[in-house]
N, C-alpha and C positions, 0 to 999 in steps of 0.2 A: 793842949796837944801840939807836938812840933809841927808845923808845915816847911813845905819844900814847894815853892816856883820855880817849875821847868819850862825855860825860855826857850825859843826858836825864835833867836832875830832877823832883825830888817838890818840888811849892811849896807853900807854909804861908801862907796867908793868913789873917790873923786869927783865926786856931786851927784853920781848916777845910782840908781836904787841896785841891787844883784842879792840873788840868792845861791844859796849852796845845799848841797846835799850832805846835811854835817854830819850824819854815821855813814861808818863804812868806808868810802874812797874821799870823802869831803870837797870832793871838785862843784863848779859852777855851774848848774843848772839856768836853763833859758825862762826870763820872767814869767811867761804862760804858762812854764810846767811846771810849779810848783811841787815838789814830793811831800807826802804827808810824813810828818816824823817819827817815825817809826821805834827808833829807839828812844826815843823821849816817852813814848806811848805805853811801850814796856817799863821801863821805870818807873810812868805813875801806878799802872795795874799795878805793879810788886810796892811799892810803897804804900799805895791804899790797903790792900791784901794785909800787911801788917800796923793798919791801923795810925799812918802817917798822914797828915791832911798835905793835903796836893791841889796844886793847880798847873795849868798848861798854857800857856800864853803862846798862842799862836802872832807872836808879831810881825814877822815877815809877811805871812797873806794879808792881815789888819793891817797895814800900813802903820804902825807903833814903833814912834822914832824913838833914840832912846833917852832923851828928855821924858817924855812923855808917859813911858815904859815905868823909868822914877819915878814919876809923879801917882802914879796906880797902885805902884809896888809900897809905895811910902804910905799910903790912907790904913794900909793892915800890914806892917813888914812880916814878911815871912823870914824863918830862923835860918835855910837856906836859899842861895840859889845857885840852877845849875845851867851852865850856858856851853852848850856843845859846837865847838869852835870847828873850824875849815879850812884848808891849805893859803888861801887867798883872803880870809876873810881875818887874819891875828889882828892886823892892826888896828881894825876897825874893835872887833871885839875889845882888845885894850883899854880904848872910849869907851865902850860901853861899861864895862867894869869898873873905871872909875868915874863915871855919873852913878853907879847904883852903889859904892861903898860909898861916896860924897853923901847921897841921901838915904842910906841907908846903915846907919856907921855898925848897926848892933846885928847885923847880916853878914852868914860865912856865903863870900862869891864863891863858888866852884868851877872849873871850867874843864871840858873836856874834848874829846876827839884826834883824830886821829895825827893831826900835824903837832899837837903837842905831847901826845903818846911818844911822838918819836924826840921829841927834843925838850921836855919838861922846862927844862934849866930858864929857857926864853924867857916861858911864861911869866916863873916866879921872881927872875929878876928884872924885867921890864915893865911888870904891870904888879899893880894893887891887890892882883889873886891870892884867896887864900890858902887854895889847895888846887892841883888836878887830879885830875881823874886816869889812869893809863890804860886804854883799851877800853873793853864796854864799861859805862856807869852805873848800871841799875844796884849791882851791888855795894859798889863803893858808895855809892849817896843815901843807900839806905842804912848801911851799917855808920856814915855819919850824924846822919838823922836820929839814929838810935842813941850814940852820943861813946861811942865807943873811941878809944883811945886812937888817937890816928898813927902812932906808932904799931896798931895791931890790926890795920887796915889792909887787907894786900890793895896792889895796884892803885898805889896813890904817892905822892909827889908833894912835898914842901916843906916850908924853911922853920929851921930849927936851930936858932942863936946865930942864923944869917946863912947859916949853909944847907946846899940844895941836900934833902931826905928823903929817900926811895924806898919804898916797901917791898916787901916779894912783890914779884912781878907772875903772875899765874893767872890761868881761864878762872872766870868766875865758874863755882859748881850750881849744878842744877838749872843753867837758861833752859834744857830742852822743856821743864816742868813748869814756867814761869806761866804765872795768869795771861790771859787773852790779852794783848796790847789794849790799852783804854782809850778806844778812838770816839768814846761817848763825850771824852772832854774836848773835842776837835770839831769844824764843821766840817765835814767832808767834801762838802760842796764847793769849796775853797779849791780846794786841791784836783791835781791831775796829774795825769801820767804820761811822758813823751810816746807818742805813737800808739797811739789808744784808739783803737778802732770804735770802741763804745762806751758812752758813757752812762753811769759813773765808774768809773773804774778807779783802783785804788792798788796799795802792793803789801804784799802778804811775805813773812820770812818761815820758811821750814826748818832750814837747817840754819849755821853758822859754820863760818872756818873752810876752809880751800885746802886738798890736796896736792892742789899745785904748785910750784914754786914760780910762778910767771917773774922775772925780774921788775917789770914794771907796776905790779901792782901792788897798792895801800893795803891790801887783806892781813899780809901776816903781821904787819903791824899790829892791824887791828882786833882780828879775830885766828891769829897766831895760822896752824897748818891742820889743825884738829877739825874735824869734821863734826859736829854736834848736831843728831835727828829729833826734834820735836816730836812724840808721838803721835802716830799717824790719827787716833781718835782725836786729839787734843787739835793737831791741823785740820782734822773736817768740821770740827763742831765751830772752829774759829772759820772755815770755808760758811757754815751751816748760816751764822750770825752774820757775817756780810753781807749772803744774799737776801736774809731774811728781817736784818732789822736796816740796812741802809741800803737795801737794793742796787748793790755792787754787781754790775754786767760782765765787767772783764776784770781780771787781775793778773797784776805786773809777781811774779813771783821775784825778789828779792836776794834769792840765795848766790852764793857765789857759783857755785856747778850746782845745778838741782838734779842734774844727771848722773853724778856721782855715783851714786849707789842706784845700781838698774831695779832692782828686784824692789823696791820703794818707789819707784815711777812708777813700775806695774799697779802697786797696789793701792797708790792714791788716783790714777788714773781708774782704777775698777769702784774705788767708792766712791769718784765725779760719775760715773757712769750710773749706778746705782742709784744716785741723788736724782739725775734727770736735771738739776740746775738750769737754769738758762745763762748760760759764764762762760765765757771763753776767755782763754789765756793764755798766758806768753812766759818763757823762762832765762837762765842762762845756762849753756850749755857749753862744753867743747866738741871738737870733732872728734876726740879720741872715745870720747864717755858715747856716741850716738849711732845708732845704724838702724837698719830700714824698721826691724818691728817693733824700736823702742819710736821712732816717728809715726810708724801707724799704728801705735797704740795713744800717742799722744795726740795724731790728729782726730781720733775718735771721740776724743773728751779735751 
């Protein structure tokens, strides 16, 4: 069976430990909040789903430097690994990639996120990488894992007789359908969420992609300007399994506007209603997308 190790590292800047939020905007998070990885999580549900062995290495909250990382990874090498990089965190990641191709010579590294989405070229010629990933990766590392031609790859990046190789560049199809995020391979209890009224809380994605063009933010990089809804059964029964197998109090919803489309706030607020849950929750919103009975329908649930 192929397997695939998906890394969330511990970065070493300048002698002091930092973490980041490597999907989505990839900026620095404060050491106590730690985000649980969310897209890492997605990635192994779809790769288990098709029969890929996965692990999850939570090394950032494990305190796993990345000597030590090699040294794990080396007792069973797995055939990939994938390491989702962050605005602040290249150079570090660099080291890390070349300790796990040093100890790992017969391993494809992959690396992905959103600072090298936007500038591939870095990656591949400054570091040991053997591929990135450009925008989400669940797809691209699954369909490498499957062992597909990486010239037939969309949304991937690398060198080919020394020159930088770019694939189409397109949304992956189908995220809204993708299995539950597999947070069974994570402790939860590691993790937290800034401003979290109750614990445990954790954060949930509905949609993907931003209708808006704000100039300053990492989204259409990452998740382009397409608006992508998870079916609303598919988001309660993944609402249903938080509260009921990890006793999740509050959730951080994830999306870039969850307000976006009103008539979908209605109606996942009438099936929180319905549930009874004991949850309360927080979103991102604009002030264009908001007015008073979309707030008291939200503050009701």
């Amino acid at each position: 069976m192929v397997r695939v190790a998906l890394i969330d590292p511990l970065a070493v800047l300048n002698g002091r430990k930092a973490l980041f939020l490597r999907d989505n905007f990839g900026g620095e998070v404060p050491l106590s909040c730690p985000y649980p990885p969310l897209e890492l999580a997605f990635s192994a549900a779809l790769l288990r789903e098709n029969n890929i062995g996965v692990s999850l290495i939570a090394a950032n909250v494990l305190g796993i430097h990345h000597e030590q990382l090699a040294e794990m990874l080396a007792l069973d090498p797995p055939d990939f690994v994938l390491i989702p990089s962050a605005w602040g965190s290249l150079i570090d990641d660099f080291r890390l990639i070349q300790i796990l191709k040093e100890a790992l010579p017969g391993t494809q590294v992959v690396l992905s996120g959103p600072n090298v989405t936007a500038d591939p070229e870095k990656a591949l010629t400054e570091s040991v990488v053997d591929a990135v990933i450009l925008g989400e990766p669940e797809e691209s590392i699954l369909r490498l894992s499957q062992g597909e031609d990486r010239q037939e790859i969309p949304n991937l990046a690398f060198l080919n007789n020394g020159q930088v190789q770019i694939t189409e560049r397109r949304l992956p199809p189908n995220w809204e359908n993708y299995p539950i995020p597999a947070r069974d391979l994570l402790d939860l209890s590691l993790y937290t969420v800034p401003f979290s009224r109750r614990l445990p809380a954790t954060t949930i994605a509905t949609t993907r992609g931003c209708g808006h063009t704000c100039t300053f933010c990492p989204t259409q990089i990452w998740h382009q300007r397409t608006v992508r809804e998870r079916p609303i059964p598919l988001v309660m029964e993944e609402i249903d399994e938080l509260v009921t197998r990890y006793g999740i109090r509050e959730l951080n919803i994830r999306d870039d506007t969850f307000t976006w489309n009103r008539d979908r706030v209605f109606e996942i607020c009438e099936n929180l209603l319905r549930r009874g849950h004991d949850l309360t929750w927080r979103c991102f919103a604009t002030a264009s997308t908001v007015d008073e009975e979309v707030m008291q329908v939200r503050g009701e649930r």
